[in-house]
C-alpha positions as CSV (number, residue, x, y, z in Angstrom):
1,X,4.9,7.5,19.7
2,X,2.9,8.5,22.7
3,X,0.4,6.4,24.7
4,X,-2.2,7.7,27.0
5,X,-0.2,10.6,27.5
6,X,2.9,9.0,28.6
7,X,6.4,9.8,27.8
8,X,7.8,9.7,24.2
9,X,9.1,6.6,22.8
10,X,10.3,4.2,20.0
11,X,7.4,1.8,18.8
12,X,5.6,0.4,15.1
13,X,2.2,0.9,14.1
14,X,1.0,-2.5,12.7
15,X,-2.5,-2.2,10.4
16,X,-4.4,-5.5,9.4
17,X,-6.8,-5.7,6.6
18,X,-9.4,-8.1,7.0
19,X,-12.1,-9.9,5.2
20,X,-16.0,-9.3,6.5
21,X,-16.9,-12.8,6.3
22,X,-17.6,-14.9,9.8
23,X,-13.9,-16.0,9.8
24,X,-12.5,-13.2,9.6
25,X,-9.7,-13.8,7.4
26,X,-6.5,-11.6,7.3
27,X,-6.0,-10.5,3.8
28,X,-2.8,-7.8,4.3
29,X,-0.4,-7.0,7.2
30,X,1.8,-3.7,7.3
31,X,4.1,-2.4,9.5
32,X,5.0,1.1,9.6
33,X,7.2,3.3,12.0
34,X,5.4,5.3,14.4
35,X,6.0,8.5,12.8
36,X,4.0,7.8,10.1
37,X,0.1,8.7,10.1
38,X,-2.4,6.0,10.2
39,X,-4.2,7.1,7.3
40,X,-1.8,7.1,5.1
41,X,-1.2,3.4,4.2
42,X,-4.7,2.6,3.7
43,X,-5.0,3.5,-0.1
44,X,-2.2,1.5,-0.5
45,X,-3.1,-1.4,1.6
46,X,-6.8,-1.2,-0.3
47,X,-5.1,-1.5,-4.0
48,X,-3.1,-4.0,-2.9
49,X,-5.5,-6.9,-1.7
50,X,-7.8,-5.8,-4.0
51,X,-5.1,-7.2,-6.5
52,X,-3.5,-10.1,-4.9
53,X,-6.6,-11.6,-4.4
54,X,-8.7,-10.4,-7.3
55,X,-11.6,-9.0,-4.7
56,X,-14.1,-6.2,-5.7
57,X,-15.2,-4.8,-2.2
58,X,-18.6,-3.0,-2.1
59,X,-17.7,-0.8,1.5
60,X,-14.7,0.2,3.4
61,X,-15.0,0.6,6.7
62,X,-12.9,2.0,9.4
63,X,-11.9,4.1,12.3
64,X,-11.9,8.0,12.4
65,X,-8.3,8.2,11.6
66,X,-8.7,6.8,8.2
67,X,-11.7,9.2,7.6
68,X,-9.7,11.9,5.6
69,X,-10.5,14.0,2.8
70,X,-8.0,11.8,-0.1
71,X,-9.3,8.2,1.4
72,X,-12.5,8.9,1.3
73,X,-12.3,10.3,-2.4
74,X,-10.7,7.6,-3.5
75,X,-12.8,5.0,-2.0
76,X,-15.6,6.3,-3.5
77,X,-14.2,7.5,-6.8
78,X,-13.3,3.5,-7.2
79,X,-16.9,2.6,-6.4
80,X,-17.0,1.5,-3.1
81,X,-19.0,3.1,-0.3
82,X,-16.7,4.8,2.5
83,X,-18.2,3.8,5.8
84,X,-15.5,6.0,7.9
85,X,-16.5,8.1,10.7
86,X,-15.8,11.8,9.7
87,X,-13.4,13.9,12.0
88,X,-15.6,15.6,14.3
89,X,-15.0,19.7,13.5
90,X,-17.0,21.5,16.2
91,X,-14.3,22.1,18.6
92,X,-12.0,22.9,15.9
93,X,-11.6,26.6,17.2
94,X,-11.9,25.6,20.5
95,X,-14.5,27.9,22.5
96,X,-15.7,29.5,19.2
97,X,-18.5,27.7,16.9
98,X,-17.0,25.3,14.5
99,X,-17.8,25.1,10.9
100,X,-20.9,22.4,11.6
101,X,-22.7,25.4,12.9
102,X,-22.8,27.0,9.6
103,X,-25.2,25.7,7.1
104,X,-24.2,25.3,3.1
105,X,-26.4,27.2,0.4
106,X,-25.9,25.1,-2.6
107,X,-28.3,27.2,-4.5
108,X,-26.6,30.5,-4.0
109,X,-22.7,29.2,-2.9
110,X,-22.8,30.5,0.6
111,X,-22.7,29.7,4.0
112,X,-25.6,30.8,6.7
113,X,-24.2,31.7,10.2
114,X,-25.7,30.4,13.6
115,X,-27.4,34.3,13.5
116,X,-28.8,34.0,10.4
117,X,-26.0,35.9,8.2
118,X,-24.7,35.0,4.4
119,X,-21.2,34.4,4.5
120,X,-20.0,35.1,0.8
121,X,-16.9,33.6,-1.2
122,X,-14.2,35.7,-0.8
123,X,-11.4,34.1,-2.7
124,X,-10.1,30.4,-4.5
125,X,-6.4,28.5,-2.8
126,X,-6.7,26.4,-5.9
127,X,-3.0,24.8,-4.1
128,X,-4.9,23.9,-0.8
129,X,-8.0,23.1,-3.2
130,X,-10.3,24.7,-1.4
131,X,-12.4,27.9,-1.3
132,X,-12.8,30.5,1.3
133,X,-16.1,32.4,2.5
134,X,-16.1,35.6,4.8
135,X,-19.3,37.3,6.4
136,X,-19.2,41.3,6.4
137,X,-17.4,43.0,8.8
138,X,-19.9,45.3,9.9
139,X,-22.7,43.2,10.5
140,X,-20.4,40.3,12.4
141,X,-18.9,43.0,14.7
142,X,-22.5,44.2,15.5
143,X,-23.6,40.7,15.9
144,X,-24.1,39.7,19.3
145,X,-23.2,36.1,18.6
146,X,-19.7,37.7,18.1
147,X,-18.3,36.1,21.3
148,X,-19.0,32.9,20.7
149,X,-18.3,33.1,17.1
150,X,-15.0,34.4,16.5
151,X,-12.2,37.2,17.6
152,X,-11.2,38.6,14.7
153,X,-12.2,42.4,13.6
154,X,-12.3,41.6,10.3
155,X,-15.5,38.7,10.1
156,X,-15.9,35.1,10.6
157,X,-14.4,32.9,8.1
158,X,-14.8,29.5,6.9
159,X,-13.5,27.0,4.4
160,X,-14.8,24.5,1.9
161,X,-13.1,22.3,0.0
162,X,-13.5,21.5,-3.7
163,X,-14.2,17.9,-2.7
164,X,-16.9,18.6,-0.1
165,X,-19.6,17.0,-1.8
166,X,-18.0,13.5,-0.8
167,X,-17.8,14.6,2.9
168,X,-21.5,15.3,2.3
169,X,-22.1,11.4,0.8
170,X,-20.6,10.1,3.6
171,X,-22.1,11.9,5.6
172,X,-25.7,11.0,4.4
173,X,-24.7,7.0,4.7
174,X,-24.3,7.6,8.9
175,X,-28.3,7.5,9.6
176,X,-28.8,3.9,7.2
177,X,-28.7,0.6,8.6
178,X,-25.6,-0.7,6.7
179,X,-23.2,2.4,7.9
180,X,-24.5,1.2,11.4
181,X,-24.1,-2.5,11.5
182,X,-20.6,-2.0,9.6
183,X,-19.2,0.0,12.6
184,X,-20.9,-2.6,15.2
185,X,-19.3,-5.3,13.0
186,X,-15.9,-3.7,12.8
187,X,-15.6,-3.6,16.8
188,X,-16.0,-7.5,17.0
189,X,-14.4,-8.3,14.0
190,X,-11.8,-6.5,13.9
191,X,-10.1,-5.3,17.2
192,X,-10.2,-8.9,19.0
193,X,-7.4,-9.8,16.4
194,X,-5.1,-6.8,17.7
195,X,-5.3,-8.2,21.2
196,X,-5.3,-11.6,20.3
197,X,-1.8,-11.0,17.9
198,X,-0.6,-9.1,21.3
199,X,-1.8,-11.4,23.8
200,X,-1.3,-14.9,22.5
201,X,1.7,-14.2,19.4
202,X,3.8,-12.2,20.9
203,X,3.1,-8.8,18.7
204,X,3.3,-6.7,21.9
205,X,6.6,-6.8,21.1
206,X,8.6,-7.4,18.5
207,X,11.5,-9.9,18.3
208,X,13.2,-8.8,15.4
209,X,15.2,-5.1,14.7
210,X,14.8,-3.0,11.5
211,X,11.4,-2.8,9.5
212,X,11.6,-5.3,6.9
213,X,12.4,-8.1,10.0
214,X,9.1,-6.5,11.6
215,X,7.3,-6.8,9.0
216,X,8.2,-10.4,8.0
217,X,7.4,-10.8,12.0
218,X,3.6,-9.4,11.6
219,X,3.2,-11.6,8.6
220,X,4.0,-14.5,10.4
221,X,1.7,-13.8,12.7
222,X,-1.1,-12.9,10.8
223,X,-0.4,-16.3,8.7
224,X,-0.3,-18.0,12.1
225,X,-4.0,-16.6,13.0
226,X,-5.4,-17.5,9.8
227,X,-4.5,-21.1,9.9
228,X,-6.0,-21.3,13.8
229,X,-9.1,-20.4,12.2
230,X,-9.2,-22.7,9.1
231,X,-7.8,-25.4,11.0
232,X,-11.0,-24.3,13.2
233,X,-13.2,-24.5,10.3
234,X,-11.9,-28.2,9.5
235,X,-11.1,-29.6,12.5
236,X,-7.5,-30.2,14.4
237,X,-7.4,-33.7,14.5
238,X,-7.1,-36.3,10.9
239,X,-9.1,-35.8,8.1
240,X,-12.5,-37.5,8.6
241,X,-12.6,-41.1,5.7
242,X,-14.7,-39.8,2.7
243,X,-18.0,-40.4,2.6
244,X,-17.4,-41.3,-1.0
245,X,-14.8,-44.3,0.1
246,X,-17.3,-45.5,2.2
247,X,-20.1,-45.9,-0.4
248,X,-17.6,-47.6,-2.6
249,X,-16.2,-50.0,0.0
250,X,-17.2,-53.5,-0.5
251,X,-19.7,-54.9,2.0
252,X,-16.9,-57.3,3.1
253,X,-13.9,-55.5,3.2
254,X,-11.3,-55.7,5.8
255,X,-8.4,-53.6,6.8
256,X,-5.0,-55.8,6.0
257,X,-3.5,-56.2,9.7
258,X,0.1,-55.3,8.5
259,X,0.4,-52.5,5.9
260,X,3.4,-53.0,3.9
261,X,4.8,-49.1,5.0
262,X,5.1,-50.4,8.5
263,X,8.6,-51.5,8.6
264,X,8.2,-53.3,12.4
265,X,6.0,-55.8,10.9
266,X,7.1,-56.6,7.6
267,X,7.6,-60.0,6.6
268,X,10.8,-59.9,5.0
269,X,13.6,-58.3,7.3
270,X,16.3,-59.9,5.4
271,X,16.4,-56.9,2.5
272,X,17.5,-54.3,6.1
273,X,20.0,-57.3,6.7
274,X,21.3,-57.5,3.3
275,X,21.4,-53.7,2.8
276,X,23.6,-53.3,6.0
277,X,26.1,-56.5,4.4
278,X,26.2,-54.8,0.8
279,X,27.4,-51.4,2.3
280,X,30.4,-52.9,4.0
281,X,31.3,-55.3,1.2
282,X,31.0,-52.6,-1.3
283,X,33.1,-50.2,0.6
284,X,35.8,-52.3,0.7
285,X,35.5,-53.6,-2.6
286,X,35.5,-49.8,-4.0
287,X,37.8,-48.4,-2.2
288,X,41.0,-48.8,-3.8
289,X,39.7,-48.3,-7.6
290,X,38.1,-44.5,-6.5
291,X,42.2,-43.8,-7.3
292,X,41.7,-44.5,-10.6
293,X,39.3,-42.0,-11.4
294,X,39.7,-38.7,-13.4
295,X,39.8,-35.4,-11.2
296,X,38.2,-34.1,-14.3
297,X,35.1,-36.0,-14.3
298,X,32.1,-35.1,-11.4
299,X,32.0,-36.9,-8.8
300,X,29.1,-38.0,-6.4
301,X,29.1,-38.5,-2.9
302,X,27.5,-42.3,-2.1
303,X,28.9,-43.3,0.8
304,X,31.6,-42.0,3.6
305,X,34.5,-43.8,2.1
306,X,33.9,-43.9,-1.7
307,X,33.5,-41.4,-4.4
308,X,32.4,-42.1,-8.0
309,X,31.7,-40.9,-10.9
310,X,28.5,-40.6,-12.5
311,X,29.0,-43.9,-14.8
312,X,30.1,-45.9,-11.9
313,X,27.5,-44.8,-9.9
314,X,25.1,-45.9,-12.4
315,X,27.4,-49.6,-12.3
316,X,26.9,-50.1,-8.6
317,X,23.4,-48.9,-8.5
318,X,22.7,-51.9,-10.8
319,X,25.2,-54.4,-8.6
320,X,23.8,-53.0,-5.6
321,X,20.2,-54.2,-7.4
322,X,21.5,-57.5,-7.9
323,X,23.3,-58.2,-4.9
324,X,19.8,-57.1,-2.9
325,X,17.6,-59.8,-4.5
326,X,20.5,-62.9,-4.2
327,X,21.3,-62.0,-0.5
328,X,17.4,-61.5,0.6
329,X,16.4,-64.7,-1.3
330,X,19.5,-66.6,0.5
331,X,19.1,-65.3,3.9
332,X,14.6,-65.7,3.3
333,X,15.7,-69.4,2.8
């Protein structure tokens, strides 16, 4: 991939699809190599989130590199509304007027040059799907709009595809007041999360080699920015105490002092004092009868000396049960 220019080198493209509520939730993350095109993994990004999380968008909006002919169709054939910025054609041919000088007839299926001219269909490339319309060669040579227009002796050309009518749709959203606030919203909503993935998580650069480690990377990181912001939505410190507790509480209610889960000021520690005794008594008592045992049978791991089998362990569970209460109720007295 290039930069500004620059010299040629090794690099990912990462695309982020992201909800269009205030907290801007990440919804999909893909990495791709930088070969491939930008636009090409948004139809698949799209059908995806729209069935992992069961969503039924009612626009699309991006940047002028998803804006082509097959996305656009098939945003708006599922019945959303495509608010992409179309690729702007009038330097197409460079110092010669592009095809946005050229007005459509629907009427009479031709096109109307800058001068004033018909430009008629000529032929069908039913594999480029798309349709070709050529102005007479007399009148464009004698034209004198000819230098501007185009070199060739032969008479200006232009083509239309089969699907124009959905460039045309899109195009007619550009002057309403949703197209507009959707592209003011998408510079705020969702380029800060680039820099802030690059900036503050490290995407800059990627730790890991080979695309299935990037990719488990990005996720990471987009699961990482997600929980900043609903940690942001409920707070970073404890859970607030229910309201609903409170209501309930009794008007004299009072904390207990020492909770029995804190072990530094519990009341009884004879049953640590007893536990550490049993474990060295029944080590040694143990010990020699583990010989005993079948190799057959399965054995459990209880302590780093002895190994039983699943009947005996069941046996000293129940001693070690009784041996707990008659040493914590001799060493309590």
């Amino acid at each position: 991939m290039r930069h500004g220019g620059g010299p040629v080198h090794l690099g990912y493209q990462t695309h982020y699809v992201v909800d269009g509520g205030k907290q801007r939730i990440i919804l999909a993350a893909l990495v791709t190599p930088a070969e491939v095109m930008e636009n090409q993994p948004m139809l698949d990004l799209l059908w995806h989130v729209r069935f992992r999380w069961h969503l039924r968008p009612r626009q699309v909006t991006g940047d002028t590199k998803y804006g082509t002919l097959e996305n656009i169709k098939a945003i708006e054939d599922a019945g959303m509304r495509a608010y992409i910025p179309l690729f702007n054609r009038e330097n197409e041919h460079g110092a010669y007027y592009g095809s946005s000088r050229f007005k459509y007839d629907a009427i009479h299926d031709r096109y109307i040059c800058p001068a004033g001219q018909p430009l008629h269909l000529s032929r069908m490339e039913y594999t480029a799907e798309k349709a070709e319309y050529q102005a007479d060669a007399a009148t464009c040579n004698a034209c004198p709009l000819k230098a501007q227009c185009t070199p060739s002796p032969y008479g200006r050309q232009i083509h239309r595809s089969f699907h124009a009518a959905y460039l045309e749709r899109v195009k007619g959203y550009y002057q309403t007041e949703a197209y507009q606030k959707a592209l003011r919203k998408r510079k705020v909503w969702v380029e800060p999360l680039f820099g802030e993935a690059k900036e503050w998580h490290g995407m800059r650069r990627f730790r890991l080699r080979q695309l299935w480690r990037v990719n488990c990377e990005a996720l990471v990181i987009a699961a990482g920015q997600n929980l900043k912001r609903l940690l942001k939505k409920r707070g970073w410190g404890r859970r607030p105490f229910p309201a609903e507790a409170v209501a309930t509480m009794p008007p004299d209610f009072e904390p207990d002092e020492a909770p029995r889960h804190n072990l530094l000021k519990s009341d009884r520690p004879s049953i640590a004092v007893a536990s550490l005794v049993t474990r060295t008594a029944l080590s040694t008592f143990f010990e020699p009868q583990t010989r005993l045992f079948s190799l057959n049978r399965r054995l459990f791991y209880l302590f780093p000396y002895v190994t039983l089998s699943l009947e005996d362990y069941i046996l000293l569970f129940i001693l070690i049960l009784i041996l707990l209460s008659f040493l914590g109720g001799s060493l309590s007295r």
